[in-house]
C-alpha positions as CSV (number, residue, x, y, z in Angstrom):
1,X,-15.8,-5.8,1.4
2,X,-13.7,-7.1,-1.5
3,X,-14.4,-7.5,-5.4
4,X,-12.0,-9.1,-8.2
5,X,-11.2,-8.4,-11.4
6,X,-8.6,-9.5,-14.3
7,X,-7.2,-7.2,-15.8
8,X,-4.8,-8.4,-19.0
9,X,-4.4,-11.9,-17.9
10,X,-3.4,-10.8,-14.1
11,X,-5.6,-10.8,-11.0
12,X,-5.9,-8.4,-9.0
13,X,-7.5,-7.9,-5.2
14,X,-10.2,-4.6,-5.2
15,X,-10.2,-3.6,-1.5
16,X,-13.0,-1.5,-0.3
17,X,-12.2,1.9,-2.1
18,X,-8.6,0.8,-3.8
19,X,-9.7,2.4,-7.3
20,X,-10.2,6.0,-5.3
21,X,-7.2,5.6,-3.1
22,X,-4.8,5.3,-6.3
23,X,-6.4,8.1,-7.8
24,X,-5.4,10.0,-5.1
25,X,-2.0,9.5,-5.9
26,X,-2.6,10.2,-9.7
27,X,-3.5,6.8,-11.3
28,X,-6.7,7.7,-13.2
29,X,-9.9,5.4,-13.3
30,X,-9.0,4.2,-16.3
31,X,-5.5,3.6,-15.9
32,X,-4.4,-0.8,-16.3
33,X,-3.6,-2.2,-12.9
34,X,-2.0,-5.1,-14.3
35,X,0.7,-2.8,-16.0
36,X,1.1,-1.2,-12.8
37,X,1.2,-4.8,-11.2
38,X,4.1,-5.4,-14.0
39,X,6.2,-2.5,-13.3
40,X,6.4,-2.9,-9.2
41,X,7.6,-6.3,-10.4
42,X,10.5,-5.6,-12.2
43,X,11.4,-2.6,-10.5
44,X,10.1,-2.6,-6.9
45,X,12.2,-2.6,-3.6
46,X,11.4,-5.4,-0.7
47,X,9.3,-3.8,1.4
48,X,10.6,-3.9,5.0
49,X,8.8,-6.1,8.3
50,X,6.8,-8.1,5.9
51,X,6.5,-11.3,4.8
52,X,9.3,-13.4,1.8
53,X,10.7,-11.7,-0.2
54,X,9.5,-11.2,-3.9
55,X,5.7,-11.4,-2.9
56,X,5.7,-7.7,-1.1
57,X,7.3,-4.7,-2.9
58,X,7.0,-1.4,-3.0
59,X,7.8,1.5,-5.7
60,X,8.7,4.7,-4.1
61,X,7.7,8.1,-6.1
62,X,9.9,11.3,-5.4
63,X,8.2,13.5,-2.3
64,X,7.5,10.3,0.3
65,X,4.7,8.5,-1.9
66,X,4.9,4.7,-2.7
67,X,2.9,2.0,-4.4
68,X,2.5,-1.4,-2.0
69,X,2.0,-4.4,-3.7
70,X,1.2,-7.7,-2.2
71,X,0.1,-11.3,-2.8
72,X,-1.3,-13.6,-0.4
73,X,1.0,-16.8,-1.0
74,X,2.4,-18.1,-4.2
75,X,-0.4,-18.3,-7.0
76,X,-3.0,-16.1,-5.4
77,X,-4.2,-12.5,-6.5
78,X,-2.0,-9.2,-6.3
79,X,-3.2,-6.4,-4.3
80,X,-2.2,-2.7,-4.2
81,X,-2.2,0.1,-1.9
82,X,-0.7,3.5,-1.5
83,X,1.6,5.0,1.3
84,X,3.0,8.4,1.8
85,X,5.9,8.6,4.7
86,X,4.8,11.7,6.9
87,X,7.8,13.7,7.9
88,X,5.5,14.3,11.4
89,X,5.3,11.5,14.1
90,X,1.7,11.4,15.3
91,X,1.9,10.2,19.4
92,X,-1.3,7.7,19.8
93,X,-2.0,6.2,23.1
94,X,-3.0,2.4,23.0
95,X,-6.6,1.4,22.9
96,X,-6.7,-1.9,21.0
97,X,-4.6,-3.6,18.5
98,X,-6.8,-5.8,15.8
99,X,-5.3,-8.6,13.7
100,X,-6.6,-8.8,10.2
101,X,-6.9,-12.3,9.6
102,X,-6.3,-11.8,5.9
103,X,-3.2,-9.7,6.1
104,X,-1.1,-10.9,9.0
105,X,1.9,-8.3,8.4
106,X,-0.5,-5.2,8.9
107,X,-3.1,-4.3,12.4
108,X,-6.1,-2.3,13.2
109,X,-4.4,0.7,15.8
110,X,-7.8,2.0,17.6
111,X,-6.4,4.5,19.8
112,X,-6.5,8.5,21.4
113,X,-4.0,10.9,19.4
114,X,-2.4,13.4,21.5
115,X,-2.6,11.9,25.1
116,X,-2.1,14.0,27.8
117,X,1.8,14.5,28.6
118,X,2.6,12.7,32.0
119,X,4.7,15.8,33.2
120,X,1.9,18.5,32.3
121,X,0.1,19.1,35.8
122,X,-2.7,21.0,34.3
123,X,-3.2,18.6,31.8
124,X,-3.9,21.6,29.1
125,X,-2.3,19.0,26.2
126,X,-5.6,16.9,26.9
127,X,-7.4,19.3,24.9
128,X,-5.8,18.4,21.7
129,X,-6.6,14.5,22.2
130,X,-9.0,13.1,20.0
131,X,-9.8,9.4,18.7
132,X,-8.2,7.9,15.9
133,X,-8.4,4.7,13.7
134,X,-6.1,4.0,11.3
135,X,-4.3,0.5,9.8
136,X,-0.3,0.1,10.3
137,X,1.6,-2.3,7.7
138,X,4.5,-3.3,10.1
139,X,3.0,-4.7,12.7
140,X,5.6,-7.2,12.9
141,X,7.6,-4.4,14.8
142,X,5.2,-4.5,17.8
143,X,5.6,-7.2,20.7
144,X,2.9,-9.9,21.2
145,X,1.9,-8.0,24.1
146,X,1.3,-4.2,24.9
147,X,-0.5,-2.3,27.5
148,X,-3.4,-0.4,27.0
149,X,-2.7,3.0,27.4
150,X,0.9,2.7,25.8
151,X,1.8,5.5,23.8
152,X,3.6,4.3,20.2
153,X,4.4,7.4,17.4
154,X,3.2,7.2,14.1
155,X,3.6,8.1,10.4
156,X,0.3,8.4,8.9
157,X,-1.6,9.9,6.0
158,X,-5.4,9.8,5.2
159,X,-6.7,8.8,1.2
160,X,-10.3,9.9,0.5
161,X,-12.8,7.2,0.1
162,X,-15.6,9.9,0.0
163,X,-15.4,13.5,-0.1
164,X,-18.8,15.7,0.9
165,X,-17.7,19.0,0.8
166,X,-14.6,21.4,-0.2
167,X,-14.8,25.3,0.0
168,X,-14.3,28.1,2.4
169,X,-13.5,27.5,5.8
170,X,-16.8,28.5,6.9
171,X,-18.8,26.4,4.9
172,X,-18.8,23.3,6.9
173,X,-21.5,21.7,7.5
174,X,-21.4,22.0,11.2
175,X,-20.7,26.1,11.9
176,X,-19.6,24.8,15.7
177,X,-16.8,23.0,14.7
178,X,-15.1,26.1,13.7
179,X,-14.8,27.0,17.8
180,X,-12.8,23.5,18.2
181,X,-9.3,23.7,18.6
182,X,-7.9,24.2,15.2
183,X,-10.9,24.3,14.0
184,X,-11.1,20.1,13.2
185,X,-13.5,17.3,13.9
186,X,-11.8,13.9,13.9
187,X,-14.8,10.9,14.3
188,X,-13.6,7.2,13.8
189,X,-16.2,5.7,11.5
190,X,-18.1,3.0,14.0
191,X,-20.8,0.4,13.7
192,X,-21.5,-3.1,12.1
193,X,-20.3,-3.4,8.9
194,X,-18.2,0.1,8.7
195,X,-14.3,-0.7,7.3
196,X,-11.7,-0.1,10.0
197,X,-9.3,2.5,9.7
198,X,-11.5,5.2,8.8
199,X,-12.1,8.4,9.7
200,X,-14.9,11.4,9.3
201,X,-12.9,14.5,9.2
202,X,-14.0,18.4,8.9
203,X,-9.7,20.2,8.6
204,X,-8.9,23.1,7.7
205,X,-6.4,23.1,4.8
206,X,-3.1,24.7,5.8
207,X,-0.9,24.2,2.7
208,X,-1.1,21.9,-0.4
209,X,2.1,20.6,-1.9
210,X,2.4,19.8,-5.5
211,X,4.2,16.0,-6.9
212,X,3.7,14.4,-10.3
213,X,3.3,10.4,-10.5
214,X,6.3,9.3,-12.8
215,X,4.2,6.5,-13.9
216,X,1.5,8.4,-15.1
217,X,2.6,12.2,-15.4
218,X,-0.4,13.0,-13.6
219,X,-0.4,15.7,-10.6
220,X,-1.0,14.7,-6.8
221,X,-1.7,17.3,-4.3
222,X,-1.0,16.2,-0.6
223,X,-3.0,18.8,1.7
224,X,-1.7,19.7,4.8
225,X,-4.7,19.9,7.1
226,X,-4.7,21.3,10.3
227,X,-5.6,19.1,13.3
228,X,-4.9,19.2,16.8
229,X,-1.0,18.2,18.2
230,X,0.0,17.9,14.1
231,X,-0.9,18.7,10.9
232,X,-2.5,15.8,9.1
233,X,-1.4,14.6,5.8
234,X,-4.7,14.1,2.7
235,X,-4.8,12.9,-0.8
236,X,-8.0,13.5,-2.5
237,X,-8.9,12.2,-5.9
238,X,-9.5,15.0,-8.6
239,X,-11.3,12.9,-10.8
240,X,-13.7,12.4,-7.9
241,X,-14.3,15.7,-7.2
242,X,-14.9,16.8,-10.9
243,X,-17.4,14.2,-11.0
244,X,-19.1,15.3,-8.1
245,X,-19.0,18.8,-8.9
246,X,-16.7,19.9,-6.0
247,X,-14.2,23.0,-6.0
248,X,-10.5,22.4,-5.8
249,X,-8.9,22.1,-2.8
250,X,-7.1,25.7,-2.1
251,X,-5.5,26.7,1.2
252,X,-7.3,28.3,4.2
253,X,-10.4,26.3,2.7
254,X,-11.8,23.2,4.4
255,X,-12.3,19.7,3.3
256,X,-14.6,17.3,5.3
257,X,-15.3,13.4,4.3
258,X,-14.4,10.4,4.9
259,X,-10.8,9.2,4.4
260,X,-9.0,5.6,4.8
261,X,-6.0,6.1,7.1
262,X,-2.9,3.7,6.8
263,X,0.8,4.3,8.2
264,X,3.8,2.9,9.5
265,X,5.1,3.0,13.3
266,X,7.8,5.6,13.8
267,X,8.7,4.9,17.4
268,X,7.4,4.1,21.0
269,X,8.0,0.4,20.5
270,X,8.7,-1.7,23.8
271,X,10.9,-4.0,24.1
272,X,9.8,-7.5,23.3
273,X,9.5,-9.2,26.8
């Protein structure tokens, strides 16, 4: 699902959600993308495994967070979307690998986080494996050709599209989830029609750390949530959750919705045959 608007004289690409994800890294709802389009422009770095040079930048913010901005050939409209670089590398066994016929620098990674070690013989890292969805933006890395089952590592972080519930740990909505290991539920959103890369999470929050956009001056927490293997990385929106009437996230609480998951591939690539 996409929707366009013109903002001061420049045109910019709404993905599904891309107003909430920049919140979550402190652009409020009012705030003039075609400034922000302006300033990644003049001051943004080439962004790497991408496509010419000029027509993909990024601008990094102090603590791992950047702003992506890309245009799809000469003359056509901007888009933009956040990244944070997770210090952790997420091991995902292969499932599938979907091209996005609009955006041929990034893939679709459907996959099973945590596989199974091959020299465990009791297998007891199995139980930390769940499935996981989530869109990498240098594919250009990868081979033409990988096996299923192949294990790549990956930097990934998760921006709320919708967020149903923040408060004590024991409030979720499902009281069994708390006898999962750490506590998590990790669902791949599925069906006709659903966006890829996204993910219905119950976590745990472990710790929150504490940046300021230098654009804006605004604050952006990024929640470390507790999930089986590794800690996941979360931006959440604050002007969502006022207007929804929802606490603020605090540690040892939970947070369950659904978040958009996008990354980069830290390791595991084959050689190209």
């Amino acid at each position: 699902m996409r929707s366009e608007r013109r903002t001061s004289g420049i045109e910019v690409v709404c993905s599904i959600g891309v107003d909430f994800l920049l919140e979550c890294i402190g652009f409020p709802p009012d705030y003039d993308l075609s400034d922000l389009v302006r300033t990644i422009r003049e001051h943004g770095e080439t962004v790497a495994w991408r496509g010419p040079k000029g027509i993909h930048l990024r601008y990094p913010f102090p603590g791992g967070i950047d702003v992506r901005l890309d245009r799809d050939g000469e003359g056509g409209p901007w888009s933009l979307w956040p990244h944070f670089e997770s210090p952790r590398r997420l091991r995902v066994a292969l499932q599938e690998l979907v091209p996005l016929p609009d955006s041929p620098y990034d893939v679709l990674l459907h996959g099973i986080a945590n596989p199974p070690l091959p020299d465990d013989p009791w297998r007891e890292t199995g139980r930390m494996a769940y499935p996981i969805s989530t869109y990498l933006s240098d594919s250009r890395r990868l081979p033409r050709r990988i096996p299923v089952g192949h294990v790549l590592a990956v930097s990934i972080a998760g921006f709320a599209l919708d967020v149903s519930y923040v408060g004590p740990d024991r409030g979720s909505r499902n009281p069994a989830i708390l006898e999962q290991p750490h506590g998590a539920e990790l669902q791949p959103l599925a069906g006709e029609g659903r966006p890829g890369g996204c993910m219905d999470v119950s976590l745990r929050i472990r710790t929150i750390r504490h940046l300021v956009n230098p654009l804006t001056q605004e604050g952006i927490e990024v929640i470390e949530a507790d999930a089986p293997g590794r800690p996941l990385d979360l931006f959440l929106s604050r002007w969502q959750l006022s207007s929804e009437g929802l606490e603020r996230p605090r540690p040892g609480g939970r947070i369950e919705g659904t978040f958009l998951f996008t990354g980069r591939i830290a390791g595991g690539v084959p050689r190209r045959g």
